[in-house]
C-alpha positions in Angstrom: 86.8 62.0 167.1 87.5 62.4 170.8 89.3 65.5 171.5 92.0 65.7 173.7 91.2 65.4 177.3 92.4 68.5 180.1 93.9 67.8 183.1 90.6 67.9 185.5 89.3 64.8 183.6 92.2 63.2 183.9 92.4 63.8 187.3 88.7 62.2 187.4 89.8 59.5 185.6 92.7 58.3 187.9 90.3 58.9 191.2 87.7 57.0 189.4 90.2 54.0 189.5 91.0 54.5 193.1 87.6 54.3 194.1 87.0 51.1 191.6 89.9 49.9 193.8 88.6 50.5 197.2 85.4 48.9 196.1 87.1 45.8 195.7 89.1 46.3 199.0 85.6 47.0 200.6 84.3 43.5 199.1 87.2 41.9 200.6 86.8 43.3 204.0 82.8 42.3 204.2 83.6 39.2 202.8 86.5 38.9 205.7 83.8 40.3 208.4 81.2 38.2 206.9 83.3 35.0 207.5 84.7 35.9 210.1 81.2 37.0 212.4 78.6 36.1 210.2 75.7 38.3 208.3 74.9 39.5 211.2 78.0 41.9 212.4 77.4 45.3 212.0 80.8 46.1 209.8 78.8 43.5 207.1 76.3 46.1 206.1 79.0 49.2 206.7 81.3 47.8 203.9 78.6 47.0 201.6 77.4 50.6 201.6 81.0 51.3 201.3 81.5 48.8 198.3 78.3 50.9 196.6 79.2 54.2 197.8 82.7 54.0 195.8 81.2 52.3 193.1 78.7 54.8 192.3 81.2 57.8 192.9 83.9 55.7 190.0 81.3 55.4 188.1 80.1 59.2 188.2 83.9 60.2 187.9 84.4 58.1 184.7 81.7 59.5 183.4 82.6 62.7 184.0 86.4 62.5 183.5 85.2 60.6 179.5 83.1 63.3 178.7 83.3 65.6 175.6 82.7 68.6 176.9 83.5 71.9 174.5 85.6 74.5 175.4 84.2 77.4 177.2 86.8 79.6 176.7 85.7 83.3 174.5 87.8 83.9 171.6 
């Protein structure tokens, strides 16, 4: 059983889904650049590394904000 999650991780958990969110926005705007200008345009490579730049930081805050970790705290 899961225990109950503390406001940090939730807080990773919402940013996680913002940046899920601009990955797809970044997809969009290389696929607009892309069609627009072709492979070769400079933004075309930009947004990719921005589409795996947020991807890789939701990912490591989903992680992170999922996470059982114990309670530090001395009793």
């Amino acid at each position: 059983m899961m225990r109950k999650q503390n406001i940090t991780q939730k807080v990773a958990v919402v940013f996680a889904y913002i940046f899920y969110t601009f990955a797809v926005v970044s997809v969009a705007a290389a696929g607009y650049y892309y069609s627009l200008h072709g492979g070769d345009h400079r933004a075309v490579p930009a947004w990719g590394a921005a589409v795996v730049f947020f991807i890789g930081g939701g990912v490591v805050l989903h992680v992170m904000g999922r996470a059982d970790i114990p309670d530090f705290r001395i009793k």
